[in-house]
C-alpha positions in Angstrom: 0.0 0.0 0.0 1.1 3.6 -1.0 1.6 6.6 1.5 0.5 9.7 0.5 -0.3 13.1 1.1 -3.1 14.5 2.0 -5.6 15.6 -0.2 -7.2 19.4 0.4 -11.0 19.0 1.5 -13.8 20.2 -0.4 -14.4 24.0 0.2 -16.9 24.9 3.4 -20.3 25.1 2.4 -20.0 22.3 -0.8 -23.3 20.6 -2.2 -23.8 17.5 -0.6 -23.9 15.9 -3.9 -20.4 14.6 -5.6 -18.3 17.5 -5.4 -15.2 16.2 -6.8 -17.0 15.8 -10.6 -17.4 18.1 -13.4 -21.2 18.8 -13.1 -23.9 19.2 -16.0 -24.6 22.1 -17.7 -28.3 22.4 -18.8 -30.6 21.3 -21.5 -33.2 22.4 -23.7 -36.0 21.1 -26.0 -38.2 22.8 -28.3 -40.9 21.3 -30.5 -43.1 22.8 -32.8 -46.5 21.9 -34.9 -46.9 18.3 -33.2 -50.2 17.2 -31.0 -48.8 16.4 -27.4 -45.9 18.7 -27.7 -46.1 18.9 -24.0 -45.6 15.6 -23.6 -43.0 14.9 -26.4 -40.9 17.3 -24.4 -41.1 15.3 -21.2 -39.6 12.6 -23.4 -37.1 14.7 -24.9 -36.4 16.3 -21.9 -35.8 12.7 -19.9 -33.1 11.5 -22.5 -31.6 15.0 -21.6 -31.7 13.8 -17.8 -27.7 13.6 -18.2 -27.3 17.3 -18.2 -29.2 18.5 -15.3 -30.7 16.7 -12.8 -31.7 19.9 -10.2 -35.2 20.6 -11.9 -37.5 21.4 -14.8 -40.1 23.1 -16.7 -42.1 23.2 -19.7 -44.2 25.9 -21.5 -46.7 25.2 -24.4 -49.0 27.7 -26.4 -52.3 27.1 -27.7 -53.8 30.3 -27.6 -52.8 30.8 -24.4 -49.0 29.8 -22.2 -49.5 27.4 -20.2 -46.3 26.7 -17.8 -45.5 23.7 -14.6 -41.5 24.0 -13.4 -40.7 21.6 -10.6 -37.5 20.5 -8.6 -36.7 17.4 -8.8 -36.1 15.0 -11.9 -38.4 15.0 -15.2 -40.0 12.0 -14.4 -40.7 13.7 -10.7 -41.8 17.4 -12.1 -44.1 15.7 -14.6 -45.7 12.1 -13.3 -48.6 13.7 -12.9 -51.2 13.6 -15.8 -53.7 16.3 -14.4 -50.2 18.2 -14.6 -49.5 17.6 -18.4 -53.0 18.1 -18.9 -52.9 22.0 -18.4 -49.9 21.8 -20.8 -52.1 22.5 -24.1 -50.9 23.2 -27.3 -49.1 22.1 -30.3 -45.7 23.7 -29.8 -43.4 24.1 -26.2 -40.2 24.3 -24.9 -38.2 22.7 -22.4 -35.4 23.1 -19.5 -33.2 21.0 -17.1 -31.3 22.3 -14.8 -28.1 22.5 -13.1 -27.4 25.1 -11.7 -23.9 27.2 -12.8 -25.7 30.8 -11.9 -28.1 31.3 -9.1 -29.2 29.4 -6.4 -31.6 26.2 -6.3 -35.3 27.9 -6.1 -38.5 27.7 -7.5 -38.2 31.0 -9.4 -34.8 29.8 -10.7 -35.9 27.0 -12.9 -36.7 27.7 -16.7 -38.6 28.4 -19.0 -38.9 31.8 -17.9 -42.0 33.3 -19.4 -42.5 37.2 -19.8 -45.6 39.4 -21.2 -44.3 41.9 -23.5 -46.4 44.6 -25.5 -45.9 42.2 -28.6 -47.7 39.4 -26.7 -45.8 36.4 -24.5 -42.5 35.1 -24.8 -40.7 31.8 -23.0 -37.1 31.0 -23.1 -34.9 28.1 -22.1 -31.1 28.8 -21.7 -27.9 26.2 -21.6 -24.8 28.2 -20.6 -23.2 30.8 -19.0 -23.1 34.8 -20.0 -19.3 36.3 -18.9 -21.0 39.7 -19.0 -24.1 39.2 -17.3 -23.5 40.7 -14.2 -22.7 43.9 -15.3 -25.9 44.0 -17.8 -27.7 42.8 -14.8 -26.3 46.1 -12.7 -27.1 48.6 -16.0 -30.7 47.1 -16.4 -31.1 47.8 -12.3 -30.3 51.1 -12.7 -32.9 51.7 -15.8 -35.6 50.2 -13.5 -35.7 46.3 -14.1 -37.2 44.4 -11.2 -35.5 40.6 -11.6 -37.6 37.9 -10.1 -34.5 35.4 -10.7 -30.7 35.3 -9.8 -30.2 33.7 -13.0 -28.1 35.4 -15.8 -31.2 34.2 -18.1 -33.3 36.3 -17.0 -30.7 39.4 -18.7 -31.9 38.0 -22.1 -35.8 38.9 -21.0 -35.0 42.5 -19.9 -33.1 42.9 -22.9 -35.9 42.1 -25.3 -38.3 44.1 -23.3 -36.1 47.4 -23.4 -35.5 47.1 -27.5 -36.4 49.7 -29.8 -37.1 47.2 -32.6 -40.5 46.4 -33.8 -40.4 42.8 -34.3 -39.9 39.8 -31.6 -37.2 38.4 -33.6 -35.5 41.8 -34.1 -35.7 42.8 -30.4 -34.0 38.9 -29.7 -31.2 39.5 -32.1 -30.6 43.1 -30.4 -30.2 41.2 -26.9 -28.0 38.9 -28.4 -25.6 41.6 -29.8 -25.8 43.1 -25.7 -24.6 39.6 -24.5 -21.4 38.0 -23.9 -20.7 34.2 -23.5 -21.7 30.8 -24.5 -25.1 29.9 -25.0 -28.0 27.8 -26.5 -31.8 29.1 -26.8 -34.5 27.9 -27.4 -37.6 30.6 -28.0 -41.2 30.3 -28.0 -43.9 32.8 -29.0 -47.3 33.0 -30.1 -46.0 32.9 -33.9 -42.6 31.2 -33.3 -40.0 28.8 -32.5 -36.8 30.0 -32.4 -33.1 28.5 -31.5 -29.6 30.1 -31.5 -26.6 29.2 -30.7 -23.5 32.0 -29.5 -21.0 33.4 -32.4 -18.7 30.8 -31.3 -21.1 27.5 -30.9 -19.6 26.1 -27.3 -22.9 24.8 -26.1 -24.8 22.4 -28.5 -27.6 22.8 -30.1 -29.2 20.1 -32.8 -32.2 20.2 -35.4 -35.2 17.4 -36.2 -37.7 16.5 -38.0 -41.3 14.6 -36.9 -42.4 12.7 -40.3 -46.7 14.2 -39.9 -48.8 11.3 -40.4 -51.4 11.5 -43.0 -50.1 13.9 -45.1 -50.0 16.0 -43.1 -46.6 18.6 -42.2 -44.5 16.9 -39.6 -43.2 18.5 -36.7 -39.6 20.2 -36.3 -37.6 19.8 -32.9 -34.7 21.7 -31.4 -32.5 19.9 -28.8 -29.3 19.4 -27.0 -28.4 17.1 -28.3 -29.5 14.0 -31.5 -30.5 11.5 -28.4 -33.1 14.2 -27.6 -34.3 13.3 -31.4 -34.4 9.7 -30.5 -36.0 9.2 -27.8 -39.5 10.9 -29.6 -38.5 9.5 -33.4 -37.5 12.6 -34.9 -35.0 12.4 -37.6 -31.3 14.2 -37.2 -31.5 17.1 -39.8 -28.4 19.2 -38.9 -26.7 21.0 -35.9 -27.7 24.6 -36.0 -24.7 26.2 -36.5 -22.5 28.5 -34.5 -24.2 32.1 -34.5 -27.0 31.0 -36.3 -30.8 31.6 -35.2 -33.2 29.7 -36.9 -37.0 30.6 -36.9 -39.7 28.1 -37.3 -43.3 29.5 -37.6 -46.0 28.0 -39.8 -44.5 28.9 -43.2 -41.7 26.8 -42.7 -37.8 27.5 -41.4 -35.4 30.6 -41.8 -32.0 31.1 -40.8 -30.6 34.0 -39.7 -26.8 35.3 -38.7 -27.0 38.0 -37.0 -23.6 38.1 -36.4 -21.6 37.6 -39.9 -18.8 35.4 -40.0 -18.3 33.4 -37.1 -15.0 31.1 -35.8 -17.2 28.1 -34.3 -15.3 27.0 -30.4 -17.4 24.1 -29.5 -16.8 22.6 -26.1 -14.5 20.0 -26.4 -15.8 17.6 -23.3 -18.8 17.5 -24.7 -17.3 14.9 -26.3 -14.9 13.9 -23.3 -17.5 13.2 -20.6 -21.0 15.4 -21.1 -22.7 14.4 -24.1 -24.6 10.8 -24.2 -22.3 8.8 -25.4 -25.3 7.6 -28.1 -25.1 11.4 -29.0 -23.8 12.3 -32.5 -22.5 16.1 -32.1 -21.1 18.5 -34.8 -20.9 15.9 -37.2 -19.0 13.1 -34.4 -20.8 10.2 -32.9 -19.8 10.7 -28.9 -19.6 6.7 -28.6 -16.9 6.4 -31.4 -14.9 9.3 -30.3 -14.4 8.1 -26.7 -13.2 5.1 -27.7 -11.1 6.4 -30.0 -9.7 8.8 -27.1 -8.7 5.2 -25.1 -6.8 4.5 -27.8 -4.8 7.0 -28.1 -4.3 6.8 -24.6 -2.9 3.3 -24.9 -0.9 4.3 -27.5 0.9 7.1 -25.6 1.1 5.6 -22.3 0.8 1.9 -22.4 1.7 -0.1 -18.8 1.7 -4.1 -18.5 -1.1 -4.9 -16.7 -3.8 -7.9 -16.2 -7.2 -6.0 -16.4 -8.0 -2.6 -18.0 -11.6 -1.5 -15.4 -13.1 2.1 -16.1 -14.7 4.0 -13.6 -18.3 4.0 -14.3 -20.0 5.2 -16.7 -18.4 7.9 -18.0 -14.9 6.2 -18.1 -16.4 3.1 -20.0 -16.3 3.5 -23.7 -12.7 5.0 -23.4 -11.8 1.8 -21.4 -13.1 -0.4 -24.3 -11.1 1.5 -26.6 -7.7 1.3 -24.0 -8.0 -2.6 -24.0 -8.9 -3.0 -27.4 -5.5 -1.0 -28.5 -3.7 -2.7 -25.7 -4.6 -6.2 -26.2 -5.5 -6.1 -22.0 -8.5 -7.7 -21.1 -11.8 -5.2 -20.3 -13.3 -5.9 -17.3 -16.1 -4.4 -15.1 -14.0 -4.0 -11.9 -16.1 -1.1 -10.1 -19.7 -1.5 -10.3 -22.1 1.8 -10.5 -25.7 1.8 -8.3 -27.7 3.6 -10.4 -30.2 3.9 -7.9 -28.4 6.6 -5.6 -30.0 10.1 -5.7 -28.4 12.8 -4.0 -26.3 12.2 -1.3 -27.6 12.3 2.1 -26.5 15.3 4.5 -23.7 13.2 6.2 -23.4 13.3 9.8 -19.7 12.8 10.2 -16.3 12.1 8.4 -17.1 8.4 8.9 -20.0 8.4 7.1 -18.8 10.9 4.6 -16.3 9.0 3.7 -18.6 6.2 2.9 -20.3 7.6 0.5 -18.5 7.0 -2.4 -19.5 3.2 -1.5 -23.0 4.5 -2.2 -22.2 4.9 -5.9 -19.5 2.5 -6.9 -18.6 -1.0 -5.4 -16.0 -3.4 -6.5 -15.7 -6.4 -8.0 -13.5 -8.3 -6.3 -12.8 -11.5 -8.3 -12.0 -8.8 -11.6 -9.6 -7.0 -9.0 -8.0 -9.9 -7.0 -3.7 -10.3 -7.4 -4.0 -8.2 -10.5 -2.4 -5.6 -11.8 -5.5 -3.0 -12.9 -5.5 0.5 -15.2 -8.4 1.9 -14.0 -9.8 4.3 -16.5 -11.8 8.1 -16.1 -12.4 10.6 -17.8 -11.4 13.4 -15.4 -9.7 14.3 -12.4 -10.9 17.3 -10.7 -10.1 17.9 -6.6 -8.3 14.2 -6.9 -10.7 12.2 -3.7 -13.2 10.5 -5.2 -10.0 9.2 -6.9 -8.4 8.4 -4.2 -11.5 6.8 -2.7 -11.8 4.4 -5.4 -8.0 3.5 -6.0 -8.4 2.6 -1.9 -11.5 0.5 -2.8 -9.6 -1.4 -5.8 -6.3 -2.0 -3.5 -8.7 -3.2 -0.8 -10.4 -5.5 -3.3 -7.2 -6.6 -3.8 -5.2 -5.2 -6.3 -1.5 -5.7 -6.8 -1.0 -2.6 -8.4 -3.4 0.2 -10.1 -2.2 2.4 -12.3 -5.0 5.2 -13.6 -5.5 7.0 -17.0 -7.3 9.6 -17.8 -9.1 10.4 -21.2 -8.8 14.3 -20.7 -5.7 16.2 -19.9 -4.9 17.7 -17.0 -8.1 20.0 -16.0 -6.0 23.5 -14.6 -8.2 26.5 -15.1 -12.3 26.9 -14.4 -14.9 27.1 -17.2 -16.9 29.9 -17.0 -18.9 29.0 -20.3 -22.1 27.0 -18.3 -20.1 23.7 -16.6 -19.8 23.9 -13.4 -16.5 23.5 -11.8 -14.1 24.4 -8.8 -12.5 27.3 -8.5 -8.5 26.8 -10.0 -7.7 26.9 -6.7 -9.3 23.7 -5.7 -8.1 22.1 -8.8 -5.6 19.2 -8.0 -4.0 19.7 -11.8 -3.7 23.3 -11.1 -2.0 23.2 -8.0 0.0 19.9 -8.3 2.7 18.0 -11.5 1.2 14.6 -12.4 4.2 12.6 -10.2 2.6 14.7 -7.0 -1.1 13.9 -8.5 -0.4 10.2 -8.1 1.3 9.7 -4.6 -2.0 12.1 -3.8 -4.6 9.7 -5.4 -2.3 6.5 -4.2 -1.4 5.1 -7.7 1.5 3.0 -8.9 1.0 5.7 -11.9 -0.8 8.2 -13.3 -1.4 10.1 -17.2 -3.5 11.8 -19.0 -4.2 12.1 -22.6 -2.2 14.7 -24.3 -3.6 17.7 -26.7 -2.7 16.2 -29.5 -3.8 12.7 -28.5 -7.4 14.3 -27.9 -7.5 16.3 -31.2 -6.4 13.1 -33.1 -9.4 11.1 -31.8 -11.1 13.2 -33.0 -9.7 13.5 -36.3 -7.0 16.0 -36.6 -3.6 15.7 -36.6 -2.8 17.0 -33.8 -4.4 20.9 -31.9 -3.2 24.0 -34.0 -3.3 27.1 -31.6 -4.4 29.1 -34.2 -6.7 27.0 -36.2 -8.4 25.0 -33.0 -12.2 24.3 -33.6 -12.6 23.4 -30.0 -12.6 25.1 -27.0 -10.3 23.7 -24.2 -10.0 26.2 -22.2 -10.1 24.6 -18.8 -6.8 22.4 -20.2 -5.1 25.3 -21.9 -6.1 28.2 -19.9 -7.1 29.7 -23.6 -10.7 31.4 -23.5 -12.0 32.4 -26.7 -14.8 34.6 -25.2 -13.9 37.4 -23.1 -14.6 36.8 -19.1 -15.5 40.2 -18.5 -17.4 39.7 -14.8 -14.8 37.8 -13.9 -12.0 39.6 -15.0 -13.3 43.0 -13.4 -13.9 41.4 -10.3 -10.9 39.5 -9.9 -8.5 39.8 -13.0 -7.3 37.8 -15.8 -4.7 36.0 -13.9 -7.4 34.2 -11.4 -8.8 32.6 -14.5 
């Protein structure tokens, strides 16, 4: 067994869920021109589960708005059928949450829904605007009254304050105000409309419904294709970065309201947040994390008896490390899938436990062997270290751990939530140090230009990148202008 150092606790005040993880960003579903479009989004919104898990809403239009948000899960908010009931109509939109701005409440959870002189208007955000606070203080001082603390709510005081005469004019003039990554989904009395930001980090796809009976079929804006799936809607294209597309009876525009764009979209989308049945910007998720163990085997190969990934996220680029390897794939650490949030815990005793909550081992995949356990992320280091105690005590002769991202040093401020670089083990720490902290026999991560081959390229060009990595690089391709007045660029 390994000595090691002592890893630095969670900050006071963390969420009692699993702080040492990347958490979701959001989701959002639109539908329009399809009978139970309330209910279609509950579906759509369910295979979005992945990407926010805190609550959830729907609006729908038939003449009227009709809106239920809820805390809880999807299949919590909306179990009800007296509740879907009042959701008429034959169009709506959709949220989950997780929260990256403002706190847990009711009157945080989307849609938000405002009345505006040109009738009602609902939107659904995934994201995170860098300049929100400061709008947020201007439109204060002009007389806005915010019901929210989220920086969504910016985007309906900005439409209510434009000068512009039509709904999609007076959007596109909030969107020039704004700074930062986002997805949108729109609804009106005449509309649906989605956009993504100039540079595309957050995802944002288009369907099609086939009608039945002749008649028109139904078009469908989600996060992402498995959205599509789960109601039968047919993958049509992403919407593109900076784009804004507009479906009203008439059929489907596209707009680009801001000219030539140089698309950033997030790279761990395909690393850990997407559904790994997800196809995104043209790259089926599955396929690329497999393709990510490769190159991870390829780069940093070990003799060992078992390659085990740490479930679930860890799994596909597991496959692909013991497929390159020629090491056996085994299921070593088995996930309950039937662990909410955790429970307030009373002591360190108990909090220590309850990683043991989530993942158990497998002992006789474990037992005298020599294991590379894989992840896809290492963020404070002690849910690590938790499970490479768990493997040793299941018997391990050695475990060595790889990592399908590279080392995580700087904070995303484009909608994931994560520590502050402070609390980041890669940021504080060299990868020899990381190990004796996590207790492994060794430790590496995927480099750059391992990621970018898998997924395609020959290696990341600086100036060409497609991707944004800033929270391995340190490289922000939108301007963090809260952040940076409050606490400078350096802190990033």
């Amino acid at each position: 067994m390994l000595s090691h150092p002592t890893l630095p606790d969670a900050p006071a005040g963390a969420a009692c869920h699993d702080d040492d993880h990347f958490h979701e960003e959001c989701a959002v579903f639109g539908i329009w021109n399809a009978k139970d479009a309330a209910a279609l989004t509950a579906l759509g919104l369910h295979a979005l589960q992945h990407r926010g898990q805190e609550a959830a809403g729907i609006v729908s239009y038939d003449g009227h708005f009709h809106s239920h948000r809820g805390l809880g899960l999807v299949g919590d908010v909306f179990n009800d059928p007296r509740v879907m009931a009042t959701l008429k109509g034959d169009r709506a939109i959709g949220h989950n949450r997780y929260a990256t701005t403002g706190a847990t409440l009711l009157r945080n959870v989307q849609p938000l829904f405002g009345d505006f002189a040109f009738g009602g208007l609902a939107v659904a955000h995934n994201g995170n605007l860098t300049n929100a606070d400061s709008l947020r203080e201007q439109l204060i001082r002009r007389g806005c009254l915010f019901q929210s603390t989220m920086d969504t709510e910016v985007f309906i005081h900005l439409i209510a304050i434009s000068l512009y005469a039509t709904v999609e004019d007076r959007l596109i003039d909030a969107l020039k105000r704004v700074t930062g990554a986002y997805s949108l989904v729109v609804l009106t009395e005449d509309a649906l409309m989605g956009v993504r930001d100039p540079m595309g980090v957050r995802p944002l796809v288009l369907g099609r419904l086939p009608g039945e009976d002749g008649k028109d079929g139904s078009w469908v804006l989600a996060s992402e294709t498995c959205g599509l799936d789960i109601i039968g809607a047919e993958f049509v294209r992403d919407v593109e970065a900076g784009e804004l597309v507009i479906i009203t009876d008439d059929g489907i525009r596209s707009l680009r309201p801001f000219g030539e764009t140089k698309p950033h979209f997030c790279v761990f989308e395909y690393i850990y947040f997407a559904r790994p049945d997800s196809v995104l910007e043209g790259l089926p998720v599955y396929a690329v994390r497999k393709q990510i163990g490769k190159e991870l085997a390829h780069e940093s190969g070990v003799e060992a008896d078992v390659v085990v990934p740490v479930p679930d996220s860890g799994v596909p680029s597991a496959m692909g490390y013991a497929e390159a390897s020629g090491i056996p794939f085994e299921l070593g650490i088995i996930r309950n899938h039937y662990v909410g949030r955790t429970f307030i815990e009373p002591t360190d005793h108990i909090r220590n436990l309850g990683v043991k909550m989530k993942h158990s081992t497998n002992r006789p995949a474990l037992d005298g062997k020599r294991v590379i356990l894989v992840d896809d992320s290492i963020v404070r280091g002690t849910t690590s270290r938790k499970i490479v105690d768990m493997v040793r005590a299941a018997g391990a002769k050695e475990v060595h751990m790889r990592i399908s991202s590279p080392p995580t040093k700087h904070s995303c401020f484009y909608g994931i939530d994560t520590p502050e670089r402070s609390h980041l083990l890669a940021a504080q720490h060299d990868v020899a140090t990381m190990a004796k902290l996590i207790g492994v026999d060794s430790l590496a991560f995927i480099s750059l230009d391992g990621l970018y081959r898998a997924m395609g390229h020959e290696s990341r060009d600086a100036y060409r990148t497609r991707y944004c990595d800033a929270c391995f690089t340190g490289d922000y391709p939108i301007p963090l202008i809260d952040h940076d007045r409050e606490f400078g660029a350096d802190s990033a």
